[in-house]
C-alpha positions as CSV (number, residue, x, y, z in Angstrom):
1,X,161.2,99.0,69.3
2,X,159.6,97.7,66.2
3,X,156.3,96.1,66.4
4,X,155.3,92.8,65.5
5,X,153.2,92.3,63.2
6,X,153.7,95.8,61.6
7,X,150.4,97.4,61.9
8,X,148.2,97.8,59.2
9,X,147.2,100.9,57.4
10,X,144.2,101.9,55.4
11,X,146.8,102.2,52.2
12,X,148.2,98.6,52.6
13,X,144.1,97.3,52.9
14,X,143.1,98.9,49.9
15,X,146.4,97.8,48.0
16,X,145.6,94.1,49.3
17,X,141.7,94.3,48.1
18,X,143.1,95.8,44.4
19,X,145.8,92.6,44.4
20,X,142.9,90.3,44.9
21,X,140.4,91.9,42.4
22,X,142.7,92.9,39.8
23,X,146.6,91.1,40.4
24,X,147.8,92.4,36.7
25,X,147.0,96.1,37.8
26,X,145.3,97.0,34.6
27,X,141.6,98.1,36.2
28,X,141.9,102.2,35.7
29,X,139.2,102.5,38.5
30,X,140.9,100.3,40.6
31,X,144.0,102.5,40.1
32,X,142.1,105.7,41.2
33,X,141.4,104.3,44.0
34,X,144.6,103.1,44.5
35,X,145.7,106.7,44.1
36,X,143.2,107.9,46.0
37,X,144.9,105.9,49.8
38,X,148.1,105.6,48.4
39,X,149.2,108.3,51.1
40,X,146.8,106.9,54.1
41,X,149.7,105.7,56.2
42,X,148.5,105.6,59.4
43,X,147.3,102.4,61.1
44,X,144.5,101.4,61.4
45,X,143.3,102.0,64.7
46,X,139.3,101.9,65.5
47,X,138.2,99.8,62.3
48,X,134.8,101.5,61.9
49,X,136.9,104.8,61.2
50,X,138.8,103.2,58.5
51,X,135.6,101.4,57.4
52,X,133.7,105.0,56.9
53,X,137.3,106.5,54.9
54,X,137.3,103.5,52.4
55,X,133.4,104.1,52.2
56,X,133.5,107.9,51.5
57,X,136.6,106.9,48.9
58,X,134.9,104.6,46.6
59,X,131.5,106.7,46.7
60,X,133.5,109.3,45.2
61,X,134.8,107.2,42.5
62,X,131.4,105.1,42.3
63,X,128.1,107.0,43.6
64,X,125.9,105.0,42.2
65,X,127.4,101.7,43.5
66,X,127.6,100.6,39.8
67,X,131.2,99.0,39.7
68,X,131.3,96.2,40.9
69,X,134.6,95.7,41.1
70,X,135.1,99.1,43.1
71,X,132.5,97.8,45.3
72,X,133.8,94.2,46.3
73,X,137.2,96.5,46.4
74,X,135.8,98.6,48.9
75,X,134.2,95.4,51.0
76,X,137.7,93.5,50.9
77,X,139.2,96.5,52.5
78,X,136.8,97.3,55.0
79,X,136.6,93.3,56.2
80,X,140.4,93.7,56.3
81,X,139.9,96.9,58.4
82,X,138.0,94.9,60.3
83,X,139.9,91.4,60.1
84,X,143.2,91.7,59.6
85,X,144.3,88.5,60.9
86,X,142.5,87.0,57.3
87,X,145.0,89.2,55.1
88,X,147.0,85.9,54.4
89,X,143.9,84.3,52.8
90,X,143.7,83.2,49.1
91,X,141.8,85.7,46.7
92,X,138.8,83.5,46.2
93,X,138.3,82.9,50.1
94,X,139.2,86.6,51.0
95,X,136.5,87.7,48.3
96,X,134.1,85.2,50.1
97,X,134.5,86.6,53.5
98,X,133.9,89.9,52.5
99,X,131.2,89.5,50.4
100,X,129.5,87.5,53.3
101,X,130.6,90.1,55.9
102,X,129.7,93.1,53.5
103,X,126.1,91.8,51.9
104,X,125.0,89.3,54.1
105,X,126.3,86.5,51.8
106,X,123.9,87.9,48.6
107,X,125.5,90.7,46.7
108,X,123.7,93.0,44.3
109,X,123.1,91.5,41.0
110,X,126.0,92.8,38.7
111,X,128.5,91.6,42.2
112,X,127.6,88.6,42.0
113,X,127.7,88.2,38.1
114,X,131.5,89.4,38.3
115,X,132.1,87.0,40.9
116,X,131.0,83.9,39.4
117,X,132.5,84.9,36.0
118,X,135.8,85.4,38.0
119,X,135.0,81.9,39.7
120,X,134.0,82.8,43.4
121,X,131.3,80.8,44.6
């Protein structure tokens, strides 16, 4: 019996989070990390779990929490991990969520440049 809605896997949360940031697929770090889940088919079942996997997978690809779009890549994933329900959101407003889930509403400096250059208030 299938179930409805198909659950949600740490792979299709990190595929949503790179559509958002990057929709023409032409980030290389937002490939790696694509790369990096595309085999992480299993559901996401306790959120915090899949939360601490997409944490431990963009520190490898961005210890010094430099990127910034890694980092709001990671947060979009892990409030989707957390949300899922808000998957159908527009970019802007899933971006928004995240960010306010992720940093309290006030993301680090060169965040919250790239966010208001990409138009996210």
């Amino acid at each position: 019996m299938a179930t409805e809605p198909a659950p949600v896997t740490i792979s299709d949360a990190v595929h949503h989070a790179v559509r958002v940031l990057d929709p023409s697929g032409t980030d290389q770090n937002l490939g790696e990390l694509l790369e990096r889940f595309e085999d992480d088919d299993q559901p996401i079942g306790v959120a915090a779990e899949a939360a601490q996997r997409i944490a431990e997978g963009v520190g490898a690809l961005d210890p010094q929490a430099e990127d910034p779009v890694i980092q709001l890549a990671g947060a979009v994933a892990t409030y989707l991990c957390y949300r899922r329900d808000e998957a159908t959101q527009d970019g802007n407003a899933l971006l928004r969520l995240a960010v306010r889930a992720e940093y309290d509403g006030t993301p680090p400096e060169p965040m919250k440049s790239w966010l208001a250059d990409a138009g996210v208030e």
